[in-house]
LOPALUM-217191 format. One record per residue (C-alpha): residue number from 1; residue in one letter; x, y, z. Coordinates in Angstrom, 1 decimal, always signed. Example, Ala and Ser with C-alpha at 12.3 -4.5 7.8 and 13.67 -1.06 7.14 Angstrom:
REM residues 2
   n res     px     py     pz
   1   A  +12.3   -4.5   +7.8
   2   S  +13.7   -1.1   +7.1
//
This chain:
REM residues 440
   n res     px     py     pz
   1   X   +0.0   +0.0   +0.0
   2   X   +0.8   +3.4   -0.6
   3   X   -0.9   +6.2   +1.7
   4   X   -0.6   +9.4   +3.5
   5   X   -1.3  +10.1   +7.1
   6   X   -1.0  +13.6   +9.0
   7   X   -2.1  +15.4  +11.6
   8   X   -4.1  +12.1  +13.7
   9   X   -4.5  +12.1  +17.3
  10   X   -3.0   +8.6  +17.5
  11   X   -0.3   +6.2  +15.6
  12   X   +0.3   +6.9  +11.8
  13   X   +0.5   +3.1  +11.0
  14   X   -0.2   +0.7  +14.2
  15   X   -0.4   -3.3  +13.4
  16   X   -1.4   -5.6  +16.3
  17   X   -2.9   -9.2  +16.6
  18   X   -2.3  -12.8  +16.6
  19   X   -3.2  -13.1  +13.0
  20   X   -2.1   -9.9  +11.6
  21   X   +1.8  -11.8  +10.3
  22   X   +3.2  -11.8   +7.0
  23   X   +1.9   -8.1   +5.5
  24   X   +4.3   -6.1   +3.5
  25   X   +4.1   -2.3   +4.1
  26   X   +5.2   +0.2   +1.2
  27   X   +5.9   +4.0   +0.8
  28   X   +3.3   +5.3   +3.9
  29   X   +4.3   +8.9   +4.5
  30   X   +3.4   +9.9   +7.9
  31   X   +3.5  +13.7   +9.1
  32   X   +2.2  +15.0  +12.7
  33   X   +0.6  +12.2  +14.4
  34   X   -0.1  +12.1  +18.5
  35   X   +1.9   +8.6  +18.4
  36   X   +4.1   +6.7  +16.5
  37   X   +4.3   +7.1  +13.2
  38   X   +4.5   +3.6  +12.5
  39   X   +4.6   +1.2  +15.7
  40   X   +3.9   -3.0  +14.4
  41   X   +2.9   -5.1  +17.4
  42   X   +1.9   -8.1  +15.2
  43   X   +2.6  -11.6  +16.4
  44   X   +4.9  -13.3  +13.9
  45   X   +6.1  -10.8  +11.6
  46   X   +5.4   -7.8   +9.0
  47   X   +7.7   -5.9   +6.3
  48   X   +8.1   -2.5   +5.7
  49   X   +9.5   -0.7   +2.8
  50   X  +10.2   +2.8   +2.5
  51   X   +8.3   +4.7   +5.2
  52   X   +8.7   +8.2   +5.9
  53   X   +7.9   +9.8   +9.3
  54   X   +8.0  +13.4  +10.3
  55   X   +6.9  +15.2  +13.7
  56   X   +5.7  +12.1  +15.4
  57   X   +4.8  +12.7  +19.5
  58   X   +6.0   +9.7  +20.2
  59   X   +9.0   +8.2  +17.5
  60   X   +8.9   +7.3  +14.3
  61   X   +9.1   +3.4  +14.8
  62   X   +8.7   +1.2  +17.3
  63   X   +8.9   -3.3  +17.0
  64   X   +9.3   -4.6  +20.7
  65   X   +7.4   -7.8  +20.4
  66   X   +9.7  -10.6  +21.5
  67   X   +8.5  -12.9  +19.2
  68   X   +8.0  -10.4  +15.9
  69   X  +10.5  -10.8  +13.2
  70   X   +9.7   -7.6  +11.3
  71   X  +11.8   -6.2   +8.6
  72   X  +12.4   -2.4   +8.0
  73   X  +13.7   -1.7   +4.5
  74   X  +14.8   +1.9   +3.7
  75   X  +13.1   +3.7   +6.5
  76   X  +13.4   +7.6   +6.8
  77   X  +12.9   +9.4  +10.0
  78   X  +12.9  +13.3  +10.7
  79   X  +15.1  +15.1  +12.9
  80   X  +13.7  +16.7  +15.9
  81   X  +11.6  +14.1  +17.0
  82   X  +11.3  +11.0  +19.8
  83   X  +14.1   +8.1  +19.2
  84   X  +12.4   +4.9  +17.4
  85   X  +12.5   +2.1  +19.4
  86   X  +13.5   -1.0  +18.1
  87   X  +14.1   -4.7  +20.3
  88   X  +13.4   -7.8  +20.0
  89   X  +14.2  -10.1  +16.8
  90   X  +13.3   -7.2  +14.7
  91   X  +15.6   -6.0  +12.2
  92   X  +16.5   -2.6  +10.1
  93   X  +17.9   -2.6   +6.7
  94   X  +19.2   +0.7   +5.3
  95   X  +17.8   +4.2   +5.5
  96   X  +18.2   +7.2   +7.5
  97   X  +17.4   +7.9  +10.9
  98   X  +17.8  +11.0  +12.0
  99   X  +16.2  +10.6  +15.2
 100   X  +17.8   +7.9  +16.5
 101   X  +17.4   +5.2  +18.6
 102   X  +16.2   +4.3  +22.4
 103   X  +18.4   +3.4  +25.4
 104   X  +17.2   -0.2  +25.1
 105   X  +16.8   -0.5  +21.4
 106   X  +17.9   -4.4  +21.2
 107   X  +17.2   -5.1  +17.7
 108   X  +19.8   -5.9  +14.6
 109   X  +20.5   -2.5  +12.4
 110   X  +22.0   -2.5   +9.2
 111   X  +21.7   +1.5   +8.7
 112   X  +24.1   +3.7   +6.6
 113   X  +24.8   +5.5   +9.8
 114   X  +26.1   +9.0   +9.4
 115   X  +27.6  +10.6   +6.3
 116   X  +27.9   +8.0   +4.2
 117   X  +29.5   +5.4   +7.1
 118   X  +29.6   +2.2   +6.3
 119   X  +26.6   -0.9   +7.1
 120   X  +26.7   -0.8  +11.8
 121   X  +25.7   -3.1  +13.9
 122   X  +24.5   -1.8  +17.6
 123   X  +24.8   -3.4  +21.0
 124   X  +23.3   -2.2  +23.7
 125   X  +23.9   -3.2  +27.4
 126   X  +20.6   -4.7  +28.9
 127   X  +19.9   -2.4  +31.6
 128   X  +16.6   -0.6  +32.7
 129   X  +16.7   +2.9  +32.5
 130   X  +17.0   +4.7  +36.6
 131   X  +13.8   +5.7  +38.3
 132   X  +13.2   +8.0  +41.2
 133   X  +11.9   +6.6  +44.9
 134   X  +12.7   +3.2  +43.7
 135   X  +14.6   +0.3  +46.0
 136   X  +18.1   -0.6  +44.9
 137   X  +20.9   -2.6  +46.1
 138   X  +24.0   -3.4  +45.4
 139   X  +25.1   -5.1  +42.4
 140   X  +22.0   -3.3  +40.6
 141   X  +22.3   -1.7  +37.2
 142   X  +20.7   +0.7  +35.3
 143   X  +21.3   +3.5  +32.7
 144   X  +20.7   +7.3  +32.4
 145   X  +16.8   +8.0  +31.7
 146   X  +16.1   +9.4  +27.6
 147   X  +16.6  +13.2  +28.6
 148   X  +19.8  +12.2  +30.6
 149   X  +21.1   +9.9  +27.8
 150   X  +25.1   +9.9  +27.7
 151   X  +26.0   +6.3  +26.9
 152   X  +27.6   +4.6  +29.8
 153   X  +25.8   +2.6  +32.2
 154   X  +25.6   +2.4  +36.4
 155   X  +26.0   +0.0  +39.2
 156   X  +25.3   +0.1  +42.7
 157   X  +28.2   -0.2  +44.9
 158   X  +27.8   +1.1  +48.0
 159   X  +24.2   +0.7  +50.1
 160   X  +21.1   +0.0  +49.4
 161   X  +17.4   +1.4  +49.9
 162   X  +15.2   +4.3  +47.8
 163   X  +16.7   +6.1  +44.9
 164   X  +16.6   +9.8  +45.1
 165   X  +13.2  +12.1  +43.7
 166   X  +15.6  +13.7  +40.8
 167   X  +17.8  +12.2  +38.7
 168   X  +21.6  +12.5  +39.6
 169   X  +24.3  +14.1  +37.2
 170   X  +25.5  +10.7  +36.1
 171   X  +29.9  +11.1  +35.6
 172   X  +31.0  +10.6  +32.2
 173   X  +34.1   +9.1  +33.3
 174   X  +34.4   +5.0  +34.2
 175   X  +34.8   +4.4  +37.5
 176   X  +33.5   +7.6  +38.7
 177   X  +30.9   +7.6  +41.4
 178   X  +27.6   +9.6  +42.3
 179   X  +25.3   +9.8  +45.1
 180   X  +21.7   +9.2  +45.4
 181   X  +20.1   +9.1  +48.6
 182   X  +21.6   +6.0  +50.5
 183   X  +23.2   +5.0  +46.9
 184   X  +26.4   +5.5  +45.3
 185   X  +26.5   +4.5  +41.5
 186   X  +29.8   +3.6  +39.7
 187   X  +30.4   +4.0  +35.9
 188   X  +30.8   +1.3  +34.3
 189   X  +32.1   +1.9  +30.9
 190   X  +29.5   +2.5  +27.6
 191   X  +26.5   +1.0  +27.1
 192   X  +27.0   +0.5  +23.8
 193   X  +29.3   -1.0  +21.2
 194   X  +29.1   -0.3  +17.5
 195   X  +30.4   -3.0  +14.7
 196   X  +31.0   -1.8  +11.2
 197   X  +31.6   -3.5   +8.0
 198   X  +34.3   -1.2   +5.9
 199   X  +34.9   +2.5   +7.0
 200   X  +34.7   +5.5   +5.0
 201   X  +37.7   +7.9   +4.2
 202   X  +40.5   +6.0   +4.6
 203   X  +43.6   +5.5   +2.2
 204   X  +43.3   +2.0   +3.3
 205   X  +41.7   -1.1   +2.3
 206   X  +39.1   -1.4   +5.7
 207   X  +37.0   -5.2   +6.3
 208   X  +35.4   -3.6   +9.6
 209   X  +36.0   -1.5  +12.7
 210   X  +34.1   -1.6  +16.3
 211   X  +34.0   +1.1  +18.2
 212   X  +32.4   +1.5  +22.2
 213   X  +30.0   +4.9  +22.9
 214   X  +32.8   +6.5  +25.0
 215   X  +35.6   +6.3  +22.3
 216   X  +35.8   +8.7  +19.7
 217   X  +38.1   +6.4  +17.1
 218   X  +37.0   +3.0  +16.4
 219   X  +39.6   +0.1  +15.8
 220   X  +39.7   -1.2  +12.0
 221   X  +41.0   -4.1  +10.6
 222   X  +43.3   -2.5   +7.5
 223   X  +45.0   -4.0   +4.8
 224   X  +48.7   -2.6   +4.4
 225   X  +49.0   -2.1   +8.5
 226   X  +51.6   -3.7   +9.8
 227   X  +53.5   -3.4   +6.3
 228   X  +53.0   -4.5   +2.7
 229   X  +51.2   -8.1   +2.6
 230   X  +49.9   -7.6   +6.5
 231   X  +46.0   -7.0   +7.7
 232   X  +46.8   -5.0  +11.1
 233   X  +44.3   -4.3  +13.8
 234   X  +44.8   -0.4  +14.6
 235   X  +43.3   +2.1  +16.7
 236   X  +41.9   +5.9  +15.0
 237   X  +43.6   +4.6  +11.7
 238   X  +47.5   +5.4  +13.3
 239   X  +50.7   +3.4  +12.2
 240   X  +51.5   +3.5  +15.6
 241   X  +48.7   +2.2  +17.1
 242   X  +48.4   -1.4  +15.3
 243   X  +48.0   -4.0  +18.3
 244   X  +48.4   -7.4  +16.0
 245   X  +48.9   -8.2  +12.2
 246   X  +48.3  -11.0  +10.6
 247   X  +49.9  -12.1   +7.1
 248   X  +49.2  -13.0   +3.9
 249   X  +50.9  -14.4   +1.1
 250   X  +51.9  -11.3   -0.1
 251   X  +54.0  -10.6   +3.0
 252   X  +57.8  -11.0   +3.2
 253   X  +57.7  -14.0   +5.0
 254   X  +54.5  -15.5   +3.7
 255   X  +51.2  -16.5   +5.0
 256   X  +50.2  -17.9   +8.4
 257   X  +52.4  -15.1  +10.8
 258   X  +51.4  -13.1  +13.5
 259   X  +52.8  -10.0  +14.5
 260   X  +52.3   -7.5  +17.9
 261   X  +54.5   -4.2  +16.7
 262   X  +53.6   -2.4  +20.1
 263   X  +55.0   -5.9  +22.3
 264   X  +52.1   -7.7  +24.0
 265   X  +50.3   -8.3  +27.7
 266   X  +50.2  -11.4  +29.1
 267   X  +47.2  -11.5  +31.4
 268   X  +45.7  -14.3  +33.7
 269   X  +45.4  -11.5  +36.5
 270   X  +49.0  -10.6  +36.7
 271   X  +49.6   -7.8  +33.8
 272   X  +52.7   -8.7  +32.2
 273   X  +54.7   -6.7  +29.2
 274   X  +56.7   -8.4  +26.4
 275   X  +58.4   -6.6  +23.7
 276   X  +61.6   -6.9  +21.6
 277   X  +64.7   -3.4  +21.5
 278   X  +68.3   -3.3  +21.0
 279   X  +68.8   -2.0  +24.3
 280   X  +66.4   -1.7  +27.8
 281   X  +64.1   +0.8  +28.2
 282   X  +64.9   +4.2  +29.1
 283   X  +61.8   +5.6  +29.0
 284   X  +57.9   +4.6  +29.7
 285   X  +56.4   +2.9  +33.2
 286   X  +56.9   -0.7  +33.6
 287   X  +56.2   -3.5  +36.3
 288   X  +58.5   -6.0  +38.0
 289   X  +58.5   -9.1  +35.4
 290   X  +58.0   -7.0  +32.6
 291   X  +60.5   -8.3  +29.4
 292   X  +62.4   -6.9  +26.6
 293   X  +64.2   -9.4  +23.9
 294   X  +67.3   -8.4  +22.5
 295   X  +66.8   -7.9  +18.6
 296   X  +70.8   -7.7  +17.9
 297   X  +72.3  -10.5  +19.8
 298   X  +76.0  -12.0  +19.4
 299   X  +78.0  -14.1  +21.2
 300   X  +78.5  -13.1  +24.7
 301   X  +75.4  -10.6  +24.8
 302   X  +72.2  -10.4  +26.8
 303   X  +69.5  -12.9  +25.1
 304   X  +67.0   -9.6  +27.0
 305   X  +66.5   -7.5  +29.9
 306   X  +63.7   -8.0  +32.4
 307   X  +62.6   -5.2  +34.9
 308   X  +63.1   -6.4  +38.6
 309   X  +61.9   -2.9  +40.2
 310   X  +58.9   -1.4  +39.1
 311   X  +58.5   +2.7  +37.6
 312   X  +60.0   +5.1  +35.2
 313   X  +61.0   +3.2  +33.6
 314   X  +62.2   +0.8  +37.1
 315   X  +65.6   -0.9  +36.9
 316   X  +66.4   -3.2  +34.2
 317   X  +69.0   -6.0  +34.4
 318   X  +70.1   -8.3  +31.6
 319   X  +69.1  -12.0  +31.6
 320   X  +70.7  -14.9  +29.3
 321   X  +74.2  -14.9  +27.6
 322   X  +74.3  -15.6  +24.3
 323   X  +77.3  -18.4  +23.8
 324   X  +79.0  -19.8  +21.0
 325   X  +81.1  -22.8  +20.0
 326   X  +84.4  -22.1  +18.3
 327   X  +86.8  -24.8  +17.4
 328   X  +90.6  -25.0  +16.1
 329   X  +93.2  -28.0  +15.8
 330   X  +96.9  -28.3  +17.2
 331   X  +99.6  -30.6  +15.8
 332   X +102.6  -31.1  +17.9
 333   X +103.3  -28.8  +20.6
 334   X +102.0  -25.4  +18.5
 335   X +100.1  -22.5  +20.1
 336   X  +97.0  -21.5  +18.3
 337   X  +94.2  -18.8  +19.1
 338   X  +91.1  -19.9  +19.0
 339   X  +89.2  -17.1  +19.4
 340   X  +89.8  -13.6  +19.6
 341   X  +87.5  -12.2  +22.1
 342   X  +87.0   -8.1  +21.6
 343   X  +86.7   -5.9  +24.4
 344   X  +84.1   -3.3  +24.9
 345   X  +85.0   +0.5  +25.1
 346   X  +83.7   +2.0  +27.7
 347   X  +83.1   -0.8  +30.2
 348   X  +84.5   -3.6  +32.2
 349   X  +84.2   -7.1  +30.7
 350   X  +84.5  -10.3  +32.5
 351   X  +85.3  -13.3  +30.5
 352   X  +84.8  -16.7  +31.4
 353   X  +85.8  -19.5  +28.6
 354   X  +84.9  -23.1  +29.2
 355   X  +87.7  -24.8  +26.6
 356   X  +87.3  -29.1  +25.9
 357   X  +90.2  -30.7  +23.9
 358   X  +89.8  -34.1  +22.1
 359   X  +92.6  -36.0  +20.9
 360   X  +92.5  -37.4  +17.3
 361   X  +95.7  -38.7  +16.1
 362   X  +99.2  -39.7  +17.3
 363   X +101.0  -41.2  +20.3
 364   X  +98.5  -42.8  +22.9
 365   X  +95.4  -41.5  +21.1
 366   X  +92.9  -41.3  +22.4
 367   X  +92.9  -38.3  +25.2
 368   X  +91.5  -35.0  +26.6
 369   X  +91.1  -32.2  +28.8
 370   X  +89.1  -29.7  +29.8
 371   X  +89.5  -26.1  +31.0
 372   X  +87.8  -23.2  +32.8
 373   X  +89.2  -19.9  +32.1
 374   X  +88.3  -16.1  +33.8
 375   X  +90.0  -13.0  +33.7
 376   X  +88.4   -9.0  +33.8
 377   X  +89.6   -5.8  +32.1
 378   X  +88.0   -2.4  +31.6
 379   X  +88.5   -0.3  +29.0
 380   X  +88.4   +3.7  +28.7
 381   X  +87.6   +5.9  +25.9
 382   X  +89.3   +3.9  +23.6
 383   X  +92.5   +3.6  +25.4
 384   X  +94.4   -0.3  +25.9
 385   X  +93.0   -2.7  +27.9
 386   X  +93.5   -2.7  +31.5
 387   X  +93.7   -5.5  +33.9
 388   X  +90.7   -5.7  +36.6
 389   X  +91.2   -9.4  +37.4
 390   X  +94.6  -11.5  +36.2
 391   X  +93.7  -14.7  +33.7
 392   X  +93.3  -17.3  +36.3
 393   X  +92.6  -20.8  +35.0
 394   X  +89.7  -21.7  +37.5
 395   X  +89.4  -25.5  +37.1
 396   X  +91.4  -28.2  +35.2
 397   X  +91.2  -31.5  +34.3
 398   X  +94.4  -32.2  +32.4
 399   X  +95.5  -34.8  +29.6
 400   X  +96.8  -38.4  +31.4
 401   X  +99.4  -39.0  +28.8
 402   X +102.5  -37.2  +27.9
 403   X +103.4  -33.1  +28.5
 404   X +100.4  -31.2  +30.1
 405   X  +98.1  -29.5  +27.7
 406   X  +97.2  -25.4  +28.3
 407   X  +95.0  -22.9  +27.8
 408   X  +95.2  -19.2  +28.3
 409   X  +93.7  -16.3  +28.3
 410   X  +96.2  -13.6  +27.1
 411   X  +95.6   -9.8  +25.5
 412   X  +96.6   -8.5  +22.0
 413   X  +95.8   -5.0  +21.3
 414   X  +91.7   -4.8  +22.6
 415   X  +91.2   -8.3  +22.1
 416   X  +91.5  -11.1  +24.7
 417   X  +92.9  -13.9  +23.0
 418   X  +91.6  -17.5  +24.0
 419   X  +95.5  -19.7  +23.3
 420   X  +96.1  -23.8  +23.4
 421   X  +98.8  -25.7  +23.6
 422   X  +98.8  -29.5  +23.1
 423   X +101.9  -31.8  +22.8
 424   X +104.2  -33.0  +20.2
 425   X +103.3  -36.2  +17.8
 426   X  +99.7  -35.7  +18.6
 427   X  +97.1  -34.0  +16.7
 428   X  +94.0  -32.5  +18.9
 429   X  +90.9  -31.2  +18.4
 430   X  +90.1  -28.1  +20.9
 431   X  +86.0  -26.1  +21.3
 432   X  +86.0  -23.3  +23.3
 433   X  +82.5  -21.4  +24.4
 434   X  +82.8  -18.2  +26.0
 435   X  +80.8  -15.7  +27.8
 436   X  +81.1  -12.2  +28.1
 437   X  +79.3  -10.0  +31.1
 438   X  +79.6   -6.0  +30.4
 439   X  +78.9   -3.4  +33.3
 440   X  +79.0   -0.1  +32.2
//
């Protein structure tokens, strides 16, 4: 049907009954009516297509029932009048509503919501609205009444007994409080979170964004964040704000990766921050626990640096040594280096060198021995090496045939120089794995 209603004491279109299902609605243009403009209370369901309300007492639409399926198609509402109320299965294709939408509007809407935005999908927390001399406790909840609408909702946390005769100034801010009579209600964050398939005006490919009622910048899932070949989850559309990427096959290293550019939080109650740097953090507040890995290690460097005194940024101490295995071969009773060990400007280095040595050929073949080596040396603005600690040889368990084997710990230039000595007429095999502490 097509039709025209205006100036009626009562609804502009009201459907109700058992057997009133399965109508279709078209083009009914509804202009100052004493009710809805178009309210369906019909059992089952009912369709609507391209209605238009204007100056309506009450809202232009309104589908509670709890077991109506209805379907709005391409709805217009005016400005300046009552918010439609929509709940239940009911659900809103398209359109524009300028008026808006109830505190405890429940039901699925598809709507082109401002501007030209993209397809969004509102949820509402299910609380009833406050009311004046009415018994609360704790635990209670409830949400600003429709002239005090400002998107967050309340629960009662201290006392209990009869709400106030007014209304209080409900805080914007979650977890503030107010008092009301024996009451005192604590924000709890929005009532409402917004889903949106695509987003407008970005330079970037968008799949969808949510937002909550107290955030002005949604978070969007964006191809190209998180670099060429990624889809990165970001906050208000900033590079610096992407919280985890995921990869495609057009990324560097393939499909299937995840990455957190901004470190991650381990929850499970206890808060804890992991992220990846060259160095510890000078800068920013951390917690005891808190990690950073080291993304240039080398033999003899921190694998990270964990913070074991909370602040600004707390104190940070190295964990983990990175080792390595380096290997060289004597015949007779030669000396040969096998590795050269460089010495840090600027600091004091101790150096500790486990050295094994493996027998392979010659007189009484097979045997070994094994070596613990320290010694400590700072060095100053470039200048030679100086000795903190002489090269001691810690612990030994020498060769049981022939002349002793050795090793050393000896400086050339700013190196430390890790030296072996085996015997003659035998060839031997020799590892040595150092580590390398730094205080500066």
């Amino acid at each position: 049907m097509q039709c025209f209603v205006e100036l009626c004491a009562g609804h502009g279109m009201f459907v109700q009954g058992a057997d009133v299902n399965a109508g279709i609605a078209i083009g009914t243009d509804v202009q100052g009516v004493g009710g809805w403009g178009v309210w369906d209370d019909s059992f089952l369901w009912n369709t609507h297509i391209q209605h238009e309300v204007a100056d309506a007492l009450l809202g232009a639409y309104k589908a509670t029932d709890a077991t109506s399926h209805c379907t709005f198609l391409g709805m217009y509402a005016e400005g300046g009048q009552p918010h439609s109320q929509i709940s239940g299965p009911t659900t809103v294709f398209g359109g524009i509503h300028n008026n808006g939408w109830t505190n405890d509007s429940q039901g699925l809407r598809l709507v082109d919501h401002l501007n030209n935005n993209p397809f969004r999908i509102t949820s509402f927390a299910t609380v009833t609205e406050w009311a004046a001399s009415t018994t609360y406790a704790v635990n209670n909840l409830v949400q600003p009444t429709e002239g005090h609408t400002n998107g967050y909702y309340y629960k009662v946390t201290v006392g209990s007994g009869s709400s106030g005769g007014s209304e209080p100034t409900w805080p914007t801010t979650a977890g503030a409080t107010v008092t009301d009579g024996p009451l005192t209600w604590t924000n709890q964050g929005p009532n409402q979170t917004f889903a949106y398939l695509g987003w407008p005006g970005t330079t970037i490919p968008t799949a969808f964004g949510f937002q909550a009622s107290d955030d002005t910048s949604p978070l969007t899932l964006e191809y190209g964040k998180g670099g060429a070949g990624w889809w990165g989850l970001t906050w208000a559309h900033g590079d610096g704000y992407v919280s985890i990427a995921f990869s495609t096959p057009k990324a560097s290293v393939g499909a299937g990766h995840v990455f957190f550019p901004n470190g991650f939080y381990f929850w499970g109650g206890y808060q804890r921050y992991w992220s990846a740097a060259n160095a510890a953090p000078t800068g920013g507040t951390y917690a005891n626990g808190d990690m950073v890995w080291n993304l240039t290690t080398s033999a003899g460097s921190p694998i990270g640096w964990t913070c074991t005194v909370a602040g600004t940024p707390g104190t940070w101490k190295s964990f983990g040594i990175v080792t390595d295995k380096f290997t060289a071969t004597t015949s007779n009773n030669s000396t040969t280096t096998v590795k050269a060990i460089a010495l840090s400007d600027n600091a004091t280095s101790q150096i500790d060198v486990l050295v094994t040595a493996k027998q392979t050929a010659g007189t009484s073949n097979p045997d070994g021995a094994a070596f613990s080596l320290r010694g400590a040396w700072y060095r100053d603005s470039g200048g030679a090496p100086v000795q903190v600690k002489g090269p001691t040889v810690m612990d030994s368990n020498p060769n049981a045939n022939g002349a002793a084997w050795t090793a050393v710990l000896a400086v050339s230039g700013n190196n430390v120089n890790v030296n072996v000595t085996g015997d003659t007429g035998k060839t031997i095999a020799w590892t040595c794995v150092q580590q390398v502490q730094d205080g500066r």
